[in-house]
N, C-alpha and C positions, 0 to 999 in steps of 0.2 A: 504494500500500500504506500501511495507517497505520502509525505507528510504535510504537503502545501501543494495549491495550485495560483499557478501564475498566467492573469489573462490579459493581455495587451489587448484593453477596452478599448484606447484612442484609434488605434490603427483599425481595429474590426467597424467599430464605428465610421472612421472614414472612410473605408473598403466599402463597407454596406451603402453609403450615402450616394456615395458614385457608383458604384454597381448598379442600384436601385433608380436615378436619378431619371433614364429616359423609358426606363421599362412601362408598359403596363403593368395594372398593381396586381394582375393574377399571374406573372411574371416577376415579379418581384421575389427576393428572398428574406425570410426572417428569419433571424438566426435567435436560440435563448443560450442562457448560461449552459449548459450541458453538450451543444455545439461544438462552442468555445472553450471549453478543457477536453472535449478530444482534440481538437485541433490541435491546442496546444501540448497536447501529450502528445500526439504522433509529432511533432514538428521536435517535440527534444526528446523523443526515442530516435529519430533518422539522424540527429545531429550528435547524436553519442556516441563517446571515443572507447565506449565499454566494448574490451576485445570480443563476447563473446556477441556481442551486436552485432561488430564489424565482422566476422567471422559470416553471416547468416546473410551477406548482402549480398544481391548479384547484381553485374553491368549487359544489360540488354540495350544494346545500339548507341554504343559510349552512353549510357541512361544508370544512373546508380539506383537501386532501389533495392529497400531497405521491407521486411518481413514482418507485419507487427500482429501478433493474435488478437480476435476480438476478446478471446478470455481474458487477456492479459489484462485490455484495458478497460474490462467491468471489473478486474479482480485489484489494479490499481486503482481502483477511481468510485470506491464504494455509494459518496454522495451521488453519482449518476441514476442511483436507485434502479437500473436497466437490471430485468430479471430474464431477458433473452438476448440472445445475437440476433438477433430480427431487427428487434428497437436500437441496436448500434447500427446495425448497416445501414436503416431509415436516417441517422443523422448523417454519417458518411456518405452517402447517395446528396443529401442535400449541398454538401460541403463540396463534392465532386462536381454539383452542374456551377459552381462558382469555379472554379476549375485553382 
């Protein structure tokens, strides 16, 4: 389990604003708090110098990409209260059409 999560409000707020700004509003995205610490838990799982991370990462068309279980991140991330991998792939799916 981590012991904190850290969400870079300002930035996803200005991402959303602009993202959002010429869309129609059933094109729009709205993202809550539970979005935003997967995101940011995949973004410092990929960026981690932890060997047995880097070890599990493949390079598909000079492309690094990094392996992350859903388990991992309902088993770190208890507040998310997800009691399936259904309801994480549902936010990830949202956070992918943002690309």
């Amino acid at each position: 389990m981590r012991d904190y999560i850290t969400i870079r409000q300002k930035a996803f707020y200005e991402f959303l604003t602009n993202y959002n700004k010429d869309k129609p509003k059933k094109e729009q995205i709205k993202l809550d708090y539970k979005d935003l610490v997967i995101f940011e838990y995949i973004a410092q799982f990929c960026l981690s110098d932890n060997e047995k991370i880097k070890q599990n990462r493949i390079i598909i068309d000079e492309k690094e990409y990094t392996h992350v279980a859903y388990k991992k991140i309902i088993e770190d991330n208890p507040l998310l209260t997800y009691s399936s991998k259904r309801q994480l792939y549902r936010s990830i799916e949202k956070l992918k059409r943002m690309k």
